[in-house]
C-alpha positions in Angstrom: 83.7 90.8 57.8 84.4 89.6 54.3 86.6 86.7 55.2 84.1 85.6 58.8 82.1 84.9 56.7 84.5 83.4 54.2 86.5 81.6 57.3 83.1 82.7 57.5 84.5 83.6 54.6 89.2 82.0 57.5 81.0 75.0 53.3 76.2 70.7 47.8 74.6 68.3 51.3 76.4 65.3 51.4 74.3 63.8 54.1 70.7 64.8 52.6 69.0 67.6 51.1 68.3 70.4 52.4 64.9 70.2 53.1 65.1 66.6 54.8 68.0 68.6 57.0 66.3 71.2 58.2 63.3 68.9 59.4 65.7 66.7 61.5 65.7 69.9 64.2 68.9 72.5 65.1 71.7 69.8 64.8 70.8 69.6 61.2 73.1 72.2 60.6 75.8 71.5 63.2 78.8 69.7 60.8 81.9 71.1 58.3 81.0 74.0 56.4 83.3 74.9 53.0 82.9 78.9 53.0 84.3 79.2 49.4 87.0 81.1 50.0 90.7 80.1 50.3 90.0 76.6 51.2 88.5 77.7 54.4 86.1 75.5 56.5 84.3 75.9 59.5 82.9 74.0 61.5 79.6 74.8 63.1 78.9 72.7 66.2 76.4 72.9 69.1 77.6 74.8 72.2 74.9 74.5 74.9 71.5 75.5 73.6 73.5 77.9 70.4 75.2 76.8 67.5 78.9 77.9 67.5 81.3 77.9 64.5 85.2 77.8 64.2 88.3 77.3 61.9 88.8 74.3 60.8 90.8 74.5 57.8 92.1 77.2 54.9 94.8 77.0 52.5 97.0 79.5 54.7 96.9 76.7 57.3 97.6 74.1 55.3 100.6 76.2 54.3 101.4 77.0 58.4 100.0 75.6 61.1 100.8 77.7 63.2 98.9 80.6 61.0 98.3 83.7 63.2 95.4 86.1 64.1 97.0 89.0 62.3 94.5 91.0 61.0 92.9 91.3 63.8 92.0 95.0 64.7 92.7 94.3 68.7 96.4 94.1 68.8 96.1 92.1 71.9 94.1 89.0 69.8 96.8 88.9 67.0 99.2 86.3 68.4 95.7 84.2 68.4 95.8 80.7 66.2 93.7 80.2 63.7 93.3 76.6 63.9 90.3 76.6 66.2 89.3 80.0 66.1 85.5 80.5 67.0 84.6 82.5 64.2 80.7 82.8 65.3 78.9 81.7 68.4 75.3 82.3 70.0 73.6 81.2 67.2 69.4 80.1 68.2 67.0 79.1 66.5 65.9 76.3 63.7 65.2 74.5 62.5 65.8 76.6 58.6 67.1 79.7 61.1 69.1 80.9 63.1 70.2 84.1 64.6 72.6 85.3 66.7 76.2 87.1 67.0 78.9 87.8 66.8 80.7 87.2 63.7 84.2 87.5 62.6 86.1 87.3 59.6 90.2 86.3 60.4 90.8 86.7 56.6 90.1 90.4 57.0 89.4 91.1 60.8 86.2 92.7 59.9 83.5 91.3 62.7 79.6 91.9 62.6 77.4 92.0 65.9 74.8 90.1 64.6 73.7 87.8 61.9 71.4 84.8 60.7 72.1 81.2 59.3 70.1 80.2 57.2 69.7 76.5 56.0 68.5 76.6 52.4 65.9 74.2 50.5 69.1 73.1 47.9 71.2 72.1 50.9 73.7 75.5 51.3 73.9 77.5 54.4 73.3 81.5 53.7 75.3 83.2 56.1 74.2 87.0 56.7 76.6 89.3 59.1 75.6 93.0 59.7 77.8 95.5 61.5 74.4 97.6 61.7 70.9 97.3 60.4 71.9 98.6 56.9 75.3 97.1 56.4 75.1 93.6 56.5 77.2 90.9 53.7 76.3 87.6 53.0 77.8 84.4 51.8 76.9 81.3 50.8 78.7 78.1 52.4 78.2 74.3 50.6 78.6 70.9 53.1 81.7 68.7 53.5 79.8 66.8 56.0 
């Protein structure tokens, strides 16, 4: 789960702070996300009524491509591309919060059921996965745009 939430974690406002964003409603937080890990981005975008997320860049892309899935725990979902990759998805809520699920971290292959987004007054997006009620990591993700 480590790297979801780093791709999650595999993104300072530049369009406004953070409390102006999170009056403008739940496409305040739709845009590129750096997750502060590896040069990874994601990009959360609106998918019907939810907010969605996936890969848009790391440093391991950069480098190929054609970067693989592999740490995948499923076998099956390790020829997967990165590039793309919805890393979250489901996401309701806003117009500071949302929650939803699931989560997954290609960096690691860890995954979490649930989560929340949440759209901080300084402009950074908290981003909270838990495998169970107890067990939950968080990471903090800055704007690109």
């Amino acid at each position: 789960m480590r790297k979801a939430l780093i791709a999650l974690s595999c993104v300072a406002a530049v369009s406004g702070g953070g409390a102006a964003a999170a009056s403008q409603g739940s496409g305040a937080i739709a845009g590129l996300w750096s997750t502060g890990s590896n040069g990874g981005q994601v990009e959360l975008y609106r998918c019907g009524a939810s907010i969605c997320g996936k890969v848009a860049d790391a440093a391991p892309l950069r480098a190929n491509p054609d970067h693989r899935d592999v740490r995948n725990p499923d076998r099956k979902l390790r020829e997967r591309r990165l590039k793309g990759l919805v890393v979250l998805q489901g996401f309701e809520g806003g117009p500071a919060e949302w929650k939803g699920g699931p989560l997954y971290d290609p960096e690691s292959g860890d995954g979490a059921a649930t989560g929340t987004l949440t759209l901080r007054a300084d402009g950074k997006l908290e981003v909270k996965g838990c495998k169970a009620a107890i067990f939950c990591r968080t990471k903090l993700w800055t704007r690109v745009r």
